[in-house]
C-alpha positions, 0 to 999 in steps of 0.5 A: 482528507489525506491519501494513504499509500503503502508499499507491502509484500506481495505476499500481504495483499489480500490480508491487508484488504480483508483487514481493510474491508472487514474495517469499513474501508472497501474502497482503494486501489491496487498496483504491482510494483517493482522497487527497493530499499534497505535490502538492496535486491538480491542475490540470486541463480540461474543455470550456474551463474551468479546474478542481482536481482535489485528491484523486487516485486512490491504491491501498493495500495491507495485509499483516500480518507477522511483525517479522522480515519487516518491513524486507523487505517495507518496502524490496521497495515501497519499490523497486518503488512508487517512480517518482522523482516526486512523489506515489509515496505513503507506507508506514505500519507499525503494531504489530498486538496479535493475529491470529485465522484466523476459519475455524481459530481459529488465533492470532498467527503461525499465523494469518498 
C-alpha cells in the first residue's frame, strides 16, 4: 500500500477530485496549505507599497491505495493538476505499513 500526497493549485481541486472519483478513487483527504517552491512567492501591492508574499495558498490531497493503483492515480493528477506554469506543486509517494478501519477493525486492504 502506498500514501500518494499532492500539493496542486487551489484553483485545480475540484478537477483533481471529479477525475479522481469518476476513476474509482472516492475516498482522500483535503488540506489547505500554505507553502513554495521554485517561484519563491511573489510580488505583490497594497496602498503604494511594495510587499512579498512567500508562501502561497496550495491545497493537498491524500489517498491511500493499493500499489497496483499507483501509477494510475499518479498520472490522473499529474494530467489533471497541471496548468504548464510554474508552482503546479508536486506529488510525494510514500509506502504505508498497515491500515486500520476504526469503525470495523478491518486491516490493509480491506480497510481501504
Amino acid at each position: 500500500m502506498y500514501k500518494v500526497e499532492a500539493i496542486i493549485k487551489p484553483t485545480k481541486l475540484h478537477e483533481v477530485k471529479d477525475s479522481l472519483e469518476e476513476a474509482g478513487f472516492a475516498s482522500l483527504t483535503v488540506t489547505e496549505v500554505k507553502g513554495r517552491g521554485q517561484q519563491k512567492g511573489m510580488m505583490q501591492q497594497w496602498r503604494g507599497r511594495k510587499y512579498c508574499v512567500d508562501l502561497l495558498p496550495k491545497t493537498k490531497i491524500e489517498l491511500v491505495l493499493a500499489e497496483e493503483k499507483l501509477d494510475e492515480v499518479v498520472e490522473l493528477i499529474r494530467k489533471t493538476a497541471t496548468t504548464g506554469e510554474i508552482g503546479d506543486g508536486k506529488i510525494f509517494i510514500y509506502p504505508v505499513q498497515s491500515v486500520i478501519r476504526i469503525r470495523t477493525g478491518e486491516v490493509d486492504e480491506d480497510a481501504l
